[in-house]
N, C-alpha and C positions, 0 to 999 in steps of 0.2 A: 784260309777257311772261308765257305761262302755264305753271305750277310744271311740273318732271320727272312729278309724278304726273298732276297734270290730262293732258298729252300722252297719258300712257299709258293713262289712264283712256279718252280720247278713240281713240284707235290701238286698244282693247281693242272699243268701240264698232264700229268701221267694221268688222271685221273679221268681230265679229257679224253686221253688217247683211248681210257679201257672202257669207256663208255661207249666212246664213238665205233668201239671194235665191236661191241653188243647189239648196237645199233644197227651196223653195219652187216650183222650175220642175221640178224631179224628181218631185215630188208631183202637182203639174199635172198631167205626163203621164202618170206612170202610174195617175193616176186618168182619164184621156180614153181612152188608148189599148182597156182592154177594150169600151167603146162603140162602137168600128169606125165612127162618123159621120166622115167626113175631113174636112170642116170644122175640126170639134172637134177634130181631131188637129194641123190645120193651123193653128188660131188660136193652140193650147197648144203648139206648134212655136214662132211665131213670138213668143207672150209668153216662151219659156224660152228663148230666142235675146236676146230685149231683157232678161230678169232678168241673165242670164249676159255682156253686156255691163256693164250695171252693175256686176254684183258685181267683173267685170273694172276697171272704172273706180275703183271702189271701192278695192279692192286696188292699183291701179295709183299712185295717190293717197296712200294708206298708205307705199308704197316711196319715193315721191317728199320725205315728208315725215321720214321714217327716216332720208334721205341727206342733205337740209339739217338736221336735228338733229345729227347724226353730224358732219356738216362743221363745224356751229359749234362742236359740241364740239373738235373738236381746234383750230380756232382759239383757242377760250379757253383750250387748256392749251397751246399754242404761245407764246401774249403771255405765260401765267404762267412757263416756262421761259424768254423771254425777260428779263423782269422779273428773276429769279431770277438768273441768268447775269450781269446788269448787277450786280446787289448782289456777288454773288461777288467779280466784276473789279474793284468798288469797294472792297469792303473789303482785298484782296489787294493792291491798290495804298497803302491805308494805311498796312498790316503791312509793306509794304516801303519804305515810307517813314518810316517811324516805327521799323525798325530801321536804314536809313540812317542817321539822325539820329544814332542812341545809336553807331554805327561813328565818322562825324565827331567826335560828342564825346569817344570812347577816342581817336581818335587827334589829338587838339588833346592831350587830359590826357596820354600817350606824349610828344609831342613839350617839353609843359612842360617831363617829369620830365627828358628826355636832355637840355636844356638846363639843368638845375638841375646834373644828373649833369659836364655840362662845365664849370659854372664853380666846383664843387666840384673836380674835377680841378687846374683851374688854381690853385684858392688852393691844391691839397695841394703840386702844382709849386714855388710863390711859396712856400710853407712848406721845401721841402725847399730849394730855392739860400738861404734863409734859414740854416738848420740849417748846410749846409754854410759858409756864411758867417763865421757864430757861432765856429761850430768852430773854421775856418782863423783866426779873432781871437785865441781862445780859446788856440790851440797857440804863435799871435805873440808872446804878452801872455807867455807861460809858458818861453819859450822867452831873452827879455826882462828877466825878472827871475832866471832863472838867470844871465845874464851880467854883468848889473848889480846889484848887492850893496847900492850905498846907495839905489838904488830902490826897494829887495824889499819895503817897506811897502807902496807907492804901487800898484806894477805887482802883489800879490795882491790887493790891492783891485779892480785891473782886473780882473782877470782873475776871482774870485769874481761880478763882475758881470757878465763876459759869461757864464761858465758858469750863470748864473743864466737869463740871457736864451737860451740855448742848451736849458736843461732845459724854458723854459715853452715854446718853440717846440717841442719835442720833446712835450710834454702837448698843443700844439697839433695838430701833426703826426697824432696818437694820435687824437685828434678828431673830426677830420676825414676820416681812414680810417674811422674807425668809421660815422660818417653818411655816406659814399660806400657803404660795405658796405650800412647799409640800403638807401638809395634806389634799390642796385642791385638788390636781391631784391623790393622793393617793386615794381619795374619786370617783373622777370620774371616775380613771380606774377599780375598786373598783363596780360603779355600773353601769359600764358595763359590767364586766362580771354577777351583778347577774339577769341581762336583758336577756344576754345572756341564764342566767341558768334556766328561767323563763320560755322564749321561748320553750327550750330544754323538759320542762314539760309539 
């Protein structure tokens, strides 16, 4: 196929030729005409009548060949917007897939933490009917040894021991709120950003 410049080079040609053919039948006749022979007026007539079809054919040819240039051009930049257009919708479909992906995975990692979050709840529950438990032992035992005199060894023994087990449940207790407190703030700063990141989609 011949380069943009050879065409024009070629387009620049014809266009000379159909000129220099106009030119050339213009000359004709005004070089026949002061001769007054009619022959000679009529031959240079009818040569600058055939120049002036060419040059017309000529030019005519040129526009024909303008238009299928022009026509393929925009096909080629049609297929290239094309082309273009497809990569767009391709990559757009990754970017949305690929921030799909990282949403599923927040919200698996979300759903982890609130289940972590409930069975820390529950051991703080099991810790507190503990406590309360202890306690209620603890008030039994003491209550126990005030009444009974030659037990009072035996039943502060007792009772030292549960209030021992009543203190470490209470360290316990203390704990265990404390790592609920994290996991709860973990959690909200957590989906805030994936608010954030939701937005940003």
């Amino acid at each position: 196929m011949a380069s943009p410049n050879a065409r024009r080079r070629q387009r620049s040609t014809r266009l000379v030729v159909a000129v220099a053919l106009i030119v050339a039948s213009g000359v004709l006749l005004a070089a026949v005409v002061p001769t007054g022979s009619f022959v000679a007026v009529a031959v240079s007539g009818v040569v600058a009548v055939v120049l002036g079809a060419a040059a017309l054919r000529i030019a005519h040819s040129e526009l024909m060949a303008s238009r299928r240039d022009a026509a393929s051009d925009r096909a080629s930049q049609a297929k290239e917007y094309a082309e273009l257009a497809a990569r767009r919708t391709e990559e757009n479909a990754e970017f949305i897939a690929s921030v799909e992906g990282r949403i599923a995975d927040r919200d698996e990692a979300i759903s982890a933490r609130e289940k972590a979050i409930s069975d820390l709840e529950e051991a703080v529950e099991l810790a507190q009917a503990k406590v309360v438990e202890l306690t209620r032992r603890a008030d039994a035992e003491a209550k126990r040894a005030e009444s009974v005199v030659a037990e009072r060894d035996e039943l502060r023994r007792k009772l030292q021991a549960a209030e021992d087990r009543a203190a470490e449940a209470i360290v316990r207790l203390a704990e265990l709120e404390q790592e609920l407190d994290v996991v709860r703030a973990d959690l909200l700063a957590w989906e805030s950003s994936h608010v954030d990141l939701r937005k940003r989609a």
